[in-house]
C-alpha positions in Angstrom: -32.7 -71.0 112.4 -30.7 -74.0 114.1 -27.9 -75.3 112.0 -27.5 -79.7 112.9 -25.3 -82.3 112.3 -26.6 -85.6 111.3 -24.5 -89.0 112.2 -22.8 -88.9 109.1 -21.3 -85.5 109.5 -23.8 -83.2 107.0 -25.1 -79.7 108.3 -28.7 -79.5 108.4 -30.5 -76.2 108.6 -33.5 -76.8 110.9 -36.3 -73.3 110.8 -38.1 -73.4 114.0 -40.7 -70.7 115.1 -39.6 -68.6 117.8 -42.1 -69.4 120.0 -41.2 -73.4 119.8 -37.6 -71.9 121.1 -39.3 -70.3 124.0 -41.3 -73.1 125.2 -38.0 -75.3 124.9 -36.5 -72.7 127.3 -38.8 -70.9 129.7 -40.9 -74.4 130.1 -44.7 -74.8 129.4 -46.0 -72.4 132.4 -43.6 -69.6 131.9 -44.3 -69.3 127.8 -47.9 -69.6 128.6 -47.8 -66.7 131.0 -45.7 -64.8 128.6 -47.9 -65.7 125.6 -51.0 -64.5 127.9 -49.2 -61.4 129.2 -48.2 -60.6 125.0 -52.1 -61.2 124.0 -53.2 -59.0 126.7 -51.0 -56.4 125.1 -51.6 -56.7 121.7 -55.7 -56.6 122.8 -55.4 -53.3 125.2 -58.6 -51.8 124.2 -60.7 -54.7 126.3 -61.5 -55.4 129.9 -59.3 -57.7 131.7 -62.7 -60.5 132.2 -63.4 -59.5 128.5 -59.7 -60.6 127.6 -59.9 -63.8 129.5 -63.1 -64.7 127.5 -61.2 -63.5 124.1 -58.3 -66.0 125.7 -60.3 -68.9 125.7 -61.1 -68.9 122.3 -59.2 -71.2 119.5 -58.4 -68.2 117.3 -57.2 -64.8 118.6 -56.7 -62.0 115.9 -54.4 -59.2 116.8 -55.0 -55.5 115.7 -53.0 -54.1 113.0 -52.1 -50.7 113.3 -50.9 -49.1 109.8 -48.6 -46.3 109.8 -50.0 -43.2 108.5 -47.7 -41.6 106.0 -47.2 -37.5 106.1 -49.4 -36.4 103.5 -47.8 -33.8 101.0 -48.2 -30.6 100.6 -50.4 -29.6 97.8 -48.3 -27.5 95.3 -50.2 -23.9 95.5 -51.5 -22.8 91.9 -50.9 -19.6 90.6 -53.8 -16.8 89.7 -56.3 -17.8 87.8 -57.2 -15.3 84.8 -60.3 -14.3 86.3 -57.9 -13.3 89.6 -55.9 -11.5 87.6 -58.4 -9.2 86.2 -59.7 -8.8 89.5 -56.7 -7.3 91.2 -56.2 -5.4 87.9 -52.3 -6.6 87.4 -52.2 -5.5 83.6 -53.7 -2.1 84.3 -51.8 1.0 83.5 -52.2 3.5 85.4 -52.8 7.0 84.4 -49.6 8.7 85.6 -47.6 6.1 83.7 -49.1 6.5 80.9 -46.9 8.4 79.1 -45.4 8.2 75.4 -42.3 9.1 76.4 -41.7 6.7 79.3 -41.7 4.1 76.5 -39.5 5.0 73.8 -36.6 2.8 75.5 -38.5 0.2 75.1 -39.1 0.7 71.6 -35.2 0.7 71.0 -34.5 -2.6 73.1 -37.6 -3.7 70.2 -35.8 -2.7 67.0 -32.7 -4.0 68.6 -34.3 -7.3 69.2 -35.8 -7.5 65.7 -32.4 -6.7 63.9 -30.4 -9.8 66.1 -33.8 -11.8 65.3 -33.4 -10.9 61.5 -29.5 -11.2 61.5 -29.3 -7.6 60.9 -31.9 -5.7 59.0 -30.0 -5.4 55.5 -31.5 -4.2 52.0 -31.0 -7.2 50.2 -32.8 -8.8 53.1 -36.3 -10.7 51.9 -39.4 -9.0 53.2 -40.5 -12.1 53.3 -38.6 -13.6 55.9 -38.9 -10.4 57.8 -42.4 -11.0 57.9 -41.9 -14.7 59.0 -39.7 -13.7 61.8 -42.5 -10.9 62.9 -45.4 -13.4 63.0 -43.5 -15.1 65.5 -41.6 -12.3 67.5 -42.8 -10.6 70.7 -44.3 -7.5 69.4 -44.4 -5.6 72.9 -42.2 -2.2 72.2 -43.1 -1.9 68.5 -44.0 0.9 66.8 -47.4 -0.2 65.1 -50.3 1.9 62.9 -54.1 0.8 61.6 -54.0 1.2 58.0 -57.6 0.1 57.7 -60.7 -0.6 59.4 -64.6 -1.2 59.6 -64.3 1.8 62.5 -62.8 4.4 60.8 -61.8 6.1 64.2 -59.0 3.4 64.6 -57.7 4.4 61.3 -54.8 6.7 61.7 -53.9 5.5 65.4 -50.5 5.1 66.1 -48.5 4.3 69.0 -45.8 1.9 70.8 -47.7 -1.6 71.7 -47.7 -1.8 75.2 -49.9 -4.9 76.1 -51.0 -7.8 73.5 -54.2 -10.2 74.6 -55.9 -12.7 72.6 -58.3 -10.3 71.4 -56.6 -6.8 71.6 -53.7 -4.5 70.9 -52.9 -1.7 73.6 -51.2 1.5 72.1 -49.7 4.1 73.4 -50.1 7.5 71.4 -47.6 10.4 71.2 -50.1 12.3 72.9 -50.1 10.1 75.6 -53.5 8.3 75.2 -53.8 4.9 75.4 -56.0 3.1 72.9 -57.2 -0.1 73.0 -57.8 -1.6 69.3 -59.8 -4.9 68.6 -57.6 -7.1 66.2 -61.0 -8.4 65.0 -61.3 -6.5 61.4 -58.2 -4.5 61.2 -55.3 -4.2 59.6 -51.9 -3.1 61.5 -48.4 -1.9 59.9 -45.5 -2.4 61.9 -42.2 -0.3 60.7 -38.5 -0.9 60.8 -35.9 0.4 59.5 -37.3 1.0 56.2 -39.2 -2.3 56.0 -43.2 -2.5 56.5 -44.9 -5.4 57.4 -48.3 -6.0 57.6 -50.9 -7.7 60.1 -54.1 -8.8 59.7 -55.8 -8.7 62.6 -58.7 -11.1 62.2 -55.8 -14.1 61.4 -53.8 -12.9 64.7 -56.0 -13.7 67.1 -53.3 -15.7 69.8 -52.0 -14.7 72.2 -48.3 -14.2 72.0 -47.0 -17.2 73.7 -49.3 -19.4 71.3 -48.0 -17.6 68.2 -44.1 -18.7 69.1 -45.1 -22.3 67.8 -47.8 -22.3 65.6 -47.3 -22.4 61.5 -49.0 -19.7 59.5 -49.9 -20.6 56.5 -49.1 -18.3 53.1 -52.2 -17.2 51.7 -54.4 -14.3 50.3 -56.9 -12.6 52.4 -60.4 -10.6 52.3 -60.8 -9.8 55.4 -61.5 -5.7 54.7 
């Protein structure tokens, strides 16, 4: 950019290439050997008769070479279900399975349900107990199958140790584990003098998906 003053005293601003500026000060034969010497460079991948030739020509197109940006890391996924079941993460094994190993986790339950319930009064509604229960992690409570289509899950009763989509995992006092369906049962859970009851066939989510979905109030003929 040259900056020029005309005869009556005004700046002009003059854009010139930067080649024109080094023709006007190396002279013709010195920019033309340095224009020569820059094509050869920008062209390196030819031989020196096969750059003359490309020299000759009108039109010379110079290689572009793009930057290659970093490519990012790939965020690693975690284990798929199917992995899970395959390393057996959510098995129990036989030495822990044992009634009493669990019973302070059944009083951090019942202390959960009474701040969830703001304190488990007897002029409290059953039926917001039951509200708060339908929602509530369940893991630690003390839960029995009042009724069945197998009659030898009626009568089971245990501390929930493991809740699926599909199934309830119980430990007994005498230390065996069951595995009931909720498909065609019904389950009491008891607390501090208030029972509540589950029908299984209408529970059937996992318990992350119960914490926002809305039950509806109705009758039921399931059993």
């Amino acid at each position: 950019i040259l900056h020029q003053r005309d005869s009556r005293g005004f700046h002009t601003t003059l854009k010139v290439s930067a080649l024109h500026v080094l023709v006007g000060e190396l002279g013709t034969q010195r920019a033309e050997a340095f224009v020569r010497a820059f094509l050869k460079r920008s062209i390196p991948h030819l031989s020196q008769q096969d750059s003359e030739n490309q020299l000759q020509r009108k039109a010379v197109v110079l290689e572009y070479f793009a930057r290659h940006k970093p490519k990012q890391k790939k965020k690693s996924k975690g284990l798929s279900a199917r992995h899970r079941r395959d390393m057996r993460l959510f098995d129990i094994n036989p030495e822990q399975q044992r009634y009493s190993l669990f019973l302070p986790l059944h009083e951090l339950w019942k202390q959960y349900i009474r701040d969830l319930c703001n304190g488990l009064k007897p002029d409290t509604q059953p039926q917001m107990i039951q509200a708060k229960l339908l929602k509530a992690d369940l893991h630690g409570a003390m839960i029995s199958v009042t009724k069945s289509k197998c009659p030898s899950y009626v009568g089971v009763t245990g501390i929930l140790l493991q809740e699926t989509k599909h199934v309830f995992k119980i430990i007994t006092k005498e230390d065996h584990l069951k595995v009931i369906p909720k498909l065609n049962c019904v389950f009491t859970i008891e607390i501090d003098g208030f029972i509540s009851y589950i029908y299984g066939s209408k529970f059937q989510l996992r318990s992350s998906e119960r914490s926002a979905k809305k039950f509806k109030v109705k009758g039921t003929i399931d059993l």
